[in-house]
N, C-alpha and C positions, 0 to 999 in steps of 0.2 A: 782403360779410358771410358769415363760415362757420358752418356748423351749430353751433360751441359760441358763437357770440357772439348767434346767436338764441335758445338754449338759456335764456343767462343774462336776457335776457328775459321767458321764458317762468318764469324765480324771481322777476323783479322783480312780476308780474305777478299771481300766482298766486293762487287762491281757496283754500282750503284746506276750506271750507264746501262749495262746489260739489261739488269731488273726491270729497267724503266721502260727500257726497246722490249723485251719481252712482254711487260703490260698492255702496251699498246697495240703486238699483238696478237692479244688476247689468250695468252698464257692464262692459265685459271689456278693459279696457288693464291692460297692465304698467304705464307709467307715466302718471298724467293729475293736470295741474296744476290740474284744472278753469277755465280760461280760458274767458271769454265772447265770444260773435259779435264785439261790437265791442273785445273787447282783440285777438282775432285781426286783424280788421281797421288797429286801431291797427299791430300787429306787420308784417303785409305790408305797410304804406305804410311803412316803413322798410326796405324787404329789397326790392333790387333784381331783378325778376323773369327768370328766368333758367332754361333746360331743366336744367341742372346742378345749381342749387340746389332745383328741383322733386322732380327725383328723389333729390337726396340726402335730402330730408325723408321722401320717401317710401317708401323703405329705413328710414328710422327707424319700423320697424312696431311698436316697443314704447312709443313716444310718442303720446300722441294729436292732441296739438299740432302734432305733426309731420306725421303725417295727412291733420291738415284744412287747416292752410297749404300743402300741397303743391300742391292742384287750385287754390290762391288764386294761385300764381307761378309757374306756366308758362302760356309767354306764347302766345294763339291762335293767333295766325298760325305759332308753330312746336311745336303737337300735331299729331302726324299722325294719322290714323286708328288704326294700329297701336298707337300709344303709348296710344289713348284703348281699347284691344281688349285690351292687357294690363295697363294700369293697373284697368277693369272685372272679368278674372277674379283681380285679387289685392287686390280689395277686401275688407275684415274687416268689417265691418258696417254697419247703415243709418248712422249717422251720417256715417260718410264714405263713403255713396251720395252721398245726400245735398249734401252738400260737393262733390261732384267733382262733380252734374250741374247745379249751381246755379252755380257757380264754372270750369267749365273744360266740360264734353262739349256743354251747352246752346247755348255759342258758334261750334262746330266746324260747319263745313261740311259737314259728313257725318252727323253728330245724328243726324235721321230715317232712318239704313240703319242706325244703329246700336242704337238703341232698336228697330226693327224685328226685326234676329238677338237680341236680347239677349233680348225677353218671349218668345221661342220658345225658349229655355235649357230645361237639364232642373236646373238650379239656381235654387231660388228665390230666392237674393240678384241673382242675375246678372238674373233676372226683373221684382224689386224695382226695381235698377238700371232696367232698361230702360222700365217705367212710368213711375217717378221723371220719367225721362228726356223723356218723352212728352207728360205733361201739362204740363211746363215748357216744351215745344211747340208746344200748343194753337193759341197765339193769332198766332202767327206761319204756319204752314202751312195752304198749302191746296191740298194733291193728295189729290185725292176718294179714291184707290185707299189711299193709305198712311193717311187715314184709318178707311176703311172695313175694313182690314186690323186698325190696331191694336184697333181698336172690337171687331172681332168674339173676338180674344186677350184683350180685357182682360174681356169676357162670360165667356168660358167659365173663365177663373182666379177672377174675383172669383165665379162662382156654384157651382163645383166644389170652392175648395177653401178652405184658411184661414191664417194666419199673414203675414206683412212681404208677401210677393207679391200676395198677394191683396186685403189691405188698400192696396197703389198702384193695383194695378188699379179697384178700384170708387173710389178717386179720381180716377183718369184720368178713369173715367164719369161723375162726379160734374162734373167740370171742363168736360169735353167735353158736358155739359147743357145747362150756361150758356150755347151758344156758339150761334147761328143753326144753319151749316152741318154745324160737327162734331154739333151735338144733336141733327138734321134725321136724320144719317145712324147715329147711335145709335138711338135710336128705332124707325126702319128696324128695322133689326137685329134687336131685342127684339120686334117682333112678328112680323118670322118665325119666331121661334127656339121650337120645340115640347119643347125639351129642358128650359126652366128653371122654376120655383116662378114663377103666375102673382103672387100676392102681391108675390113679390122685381120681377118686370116690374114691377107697376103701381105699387111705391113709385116704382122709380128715373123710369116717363115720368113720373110727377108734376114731375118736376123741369123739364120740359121747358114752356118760354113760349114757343107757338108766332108769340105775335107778338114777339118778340126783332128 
């Protein structure tokens, strides 16, 4: 299948209501059909996944459609690391953060080294990215260091600063609460740390069920 024959898809398909509620606010595509999760979904299960077809949607940076189907059909076992380091710094916005680390970086072999370089970005989408990326991690890893690593990045952005970065980050924490080992070792953290609003501490250990 080629890019105009999924194209034409994405007219059969199309919300006109969504696109319109999305404009307003302030979604930033040239073009967006306003397609839902599962039309997309409907869409990649007809669209043979493929590195070629990945990237051509993903070159379609004035579609949004294009976008978010791109991280849905390229296939894991053939993203390399590389591909997932420059498909991240030519990311346009959270929504296809989002999409790419739910759909494609989450499954990658290398995830956790790259979420790691990523929340150390002096970009905060690339930052975004890399939290995204992290707590969609959670519940699969368990190397004490990378955890204790991201924990102490996702502390010092969610309690320093504000906007898409910062708001992954204190989800990371939020996520990483729930969790036995990762909470154990957040926790940790938060009461060494002499730098942050005791208040903001003591909301987030609340979160923390030591008998998990």
């Amino acid at each position: 299948m080629q890019l105009k024959d999924i194209k034409k898809l994405y007219r059969l398909y199309m919300n006109g209501i969504v696109s319109h509620s999305m404009r307003q606010k302030g979604a930033a595509y040239r073009v967006n059909f306003g397609l839902t999760l599962p039309l997309l979904r409907r869409i990649a299960q007809q669209v043979p996944p493929s590195p070629q077809i990945a990237e051509e949607l993903w070159h379609d940076t004035g579609v949004r459609e294009s976008m978010l189907l791109a991280p849905m059909l390229y296939p894991i076992e053939q993203c390399t690391p590389e591909v997932a380091q420059r498909w991240a710094s030519e990311i346009p916005n959270v929504e296809v953060a989002d999409f790419c680390c739910k759909y494609l970086f989450s499954q990658l072999h290398s995830a956790p080294r790259l979420a790691g370089c990523w929340i150390t970005s002096t970009s905060s989408l690339l930052q975004y990215t890399g939290f995204r990326l992290a707590y969609s991690l959670l519940n699969d890893i368990d190397d004490t260091e990378w955890l204790k690593e991201t924990s102490r990045q996702a502390i010092a952005i969610a309690h320093n600063n504000e906007g898409a970065a910062a708001q992954a980050a204190q989800r990371y924490l939020t996520e990483a609460l729930m969790l036995k080992t990762a909470g154990r070792i957040v926790v940790e953290l938060l009461q060494k740390d002499n730098n942050i609003d005791n208040s903001w501490r003591t909301n987030l250990i609340a979160l923390y069920d030591e008998e998990l």
